[in-house]
C-alpha positions as CSV (number, residue, x, y, z in Angstrom):
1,X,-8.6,52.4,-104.2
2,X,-10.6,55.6,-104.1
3,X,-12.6,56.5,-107.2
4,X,-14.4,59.7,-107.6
5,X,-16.9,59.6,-110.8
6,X,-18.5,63.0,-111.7
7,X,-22.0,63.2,-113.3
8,X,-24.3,66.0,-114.8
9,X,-23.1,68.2,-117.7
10,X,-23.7,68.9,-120.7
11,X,-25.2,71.4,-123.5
12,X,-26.9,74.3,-122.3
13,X,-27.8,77.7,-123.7
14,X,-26.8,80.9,-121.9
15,X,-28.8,81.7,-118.7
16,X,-29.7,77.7,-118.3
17,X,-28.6,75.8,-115.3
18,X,-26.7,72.2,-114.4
19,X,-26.5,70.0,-111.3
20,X,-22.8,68.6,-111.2
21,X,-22.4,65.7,-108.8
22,X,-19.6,64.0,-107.7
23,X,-19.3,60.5,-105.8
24,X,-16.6,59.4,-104.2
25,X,-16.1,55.6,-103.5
26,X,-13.9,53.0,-101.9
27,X,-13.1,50.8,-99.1
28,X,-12.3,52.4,-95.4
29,X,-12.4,56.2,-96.0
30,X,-13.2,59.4,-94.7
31,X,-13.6,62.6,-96.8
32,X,-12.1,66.3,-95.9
33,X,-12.1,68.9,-98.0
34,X,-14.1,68.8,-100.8
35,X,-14.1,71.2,-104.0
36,X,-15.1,71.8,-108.0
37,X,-12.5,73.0,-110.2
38,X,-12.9,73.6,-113.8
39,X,-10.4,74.0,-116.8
40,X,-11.2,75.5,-120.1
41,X,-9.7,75.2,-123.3
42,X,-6.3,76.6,-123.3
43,X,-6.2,77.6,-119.4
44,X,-5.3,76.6,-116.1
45,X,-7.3,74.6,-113.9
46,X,-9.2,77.4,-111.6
47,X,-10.8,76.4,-108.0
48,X,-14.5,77.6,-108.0
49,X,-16.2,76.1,-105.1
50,X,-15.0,74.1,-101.8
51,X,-16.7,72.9,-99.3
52,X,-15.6,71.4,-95.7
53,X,-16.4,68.8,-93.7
54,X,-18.7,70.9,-91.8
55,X,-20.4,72.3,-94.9
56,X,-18.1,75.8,-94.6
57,X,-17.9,77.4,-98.2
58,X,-15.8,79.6,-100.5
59,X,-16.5,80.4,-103.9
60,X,-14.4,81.7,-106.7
61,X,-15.6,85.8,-107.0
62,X,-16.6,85.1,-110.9
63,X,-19.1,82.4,-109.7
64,X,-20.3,83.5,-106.5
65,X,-24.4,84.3,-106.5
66,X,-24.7,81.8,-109.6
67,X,-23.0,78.9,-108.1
68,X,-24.0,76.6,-105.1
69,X,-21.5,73.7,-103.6
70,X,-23.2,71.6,-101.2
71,X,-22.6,67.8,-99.8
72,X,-24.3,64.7,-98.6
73,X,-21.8,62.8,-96.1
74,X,-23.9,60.0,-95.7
75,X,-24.0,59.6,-99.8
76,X,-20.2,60.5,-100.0
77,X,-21.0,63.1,-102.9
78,X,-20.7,66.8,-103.8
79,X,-22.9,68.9,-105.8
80,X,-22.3,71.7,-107.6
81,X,-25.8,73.9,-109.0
82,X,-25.2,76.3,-111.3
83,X,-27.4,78.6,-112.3
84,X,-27.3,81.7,-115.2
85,X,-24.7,79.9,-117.2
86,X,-22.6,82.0,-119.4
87,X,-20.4,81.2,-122.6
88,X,-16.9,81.7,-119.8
89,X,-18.4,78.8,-118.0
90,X,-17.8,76.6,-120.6
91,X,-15.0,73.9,-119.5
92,X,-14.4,70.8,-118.3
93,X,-15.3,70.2,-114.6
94,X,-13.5,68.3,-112.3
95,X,-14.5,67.7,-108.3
96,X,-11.7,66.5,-105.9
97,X,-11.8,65.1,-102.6
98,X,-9.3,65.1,-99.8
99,X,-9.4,61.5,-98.4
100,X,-8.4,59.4,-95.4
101,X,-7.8,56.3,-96.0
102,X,-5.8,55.4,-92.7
103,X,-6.9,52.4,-90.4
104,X,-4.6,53.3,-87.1
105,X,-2.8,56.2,-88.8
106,X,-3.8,59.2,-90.9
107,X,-2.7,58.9,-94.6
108,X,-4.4,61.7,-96.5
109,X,-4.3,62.3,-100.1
110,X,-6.1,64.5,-102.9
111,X,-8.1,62.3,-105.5
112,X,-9.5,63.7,-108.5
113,X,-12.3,62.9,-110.9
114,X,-12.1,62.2,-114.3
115,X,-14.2,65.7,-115.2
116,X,-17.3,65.9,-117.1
117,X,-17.6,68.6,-119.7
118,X,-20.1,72.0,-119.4
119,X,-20.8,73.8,-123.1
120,X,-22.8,77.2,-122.8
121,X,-23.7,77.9,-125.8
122,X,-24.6,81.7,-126.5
C-alpha cells in the first residue's frame, strides 16, 4: 500500500512563506510524476506545480516566481516553497504521486495525500 503524508502548513500573514513536503511510502515502488495541487473553499482542485522524474518543472502562471517544487528521490518526497503568500493562496494542499508499483510488469497509478491546510491571513 502506498501512503503519501503531507507536512508543513499552516497560519501565515500576507507576504510570509511555507515549506510543504510531501512523503511518499510503501513497499516496492518507484515514483513518476510528481505534483502539488491545491483546493480552496468552494473551488475546483487546481494543479500548481509538477515536477518529473528528472526534476523538469511547470508551474501554474498565478504562482510562478513565488513558488518552488523540488524533490529528493533518495528521500521519496516533494517540496513545495512558497514564498510572498497572498490571501488567494489560502486552501487546502494536496501533493500526488504517480507510482509503480509493478515487480515484472508496470502497474502505475495516481496516489494522493490527505492535504494539509495553508491560511494567509491579510
Amino acid at each position: 500500500q502506498v501512503q503519501l503524508v503531507e507536512s508543513g502548513g499552516g497560519l501565515v500573514q500576507t507576504g510570509g512563506s511555507l515549506r510543504l513536503s510531501c512523503e511518499v511510502s510503501g513497499r516496492r515502488f518507484s515514483i513518476n510524476d510528481m505534483g502539488w495541487y491545491r483546493q480552496a473553499l468552494g473551488k475546483q482542485r487546481e494543479l500548481v506545480a509538477g515536477i518529473t522524474k528528472s526534476g523538469r518543472t511547470n508551474y501554474a502562471d498565478s504562482v510562478k516566481g513565488r513558488f518552488t517544487i523540488s524533490r529528493d528521490n533518495a528521500k521519496n518526497t516533494v517540496f513545495l516553497q512558497i514564498t510572498n503568500l497572498k490571501p488567494e493562496d489560502t486552501g487546502v494542499y494536496y501533493c500526488n504521486a504517480e507510482v509503480d508499483t509493478g515487480i515484472v510488469a508496470t502497474i502505475v497509478k495516481t496516489y494522493w495525500g490527505q492535504g494539509t491546510r495553508v491560511t494567509v491571513s491579510s
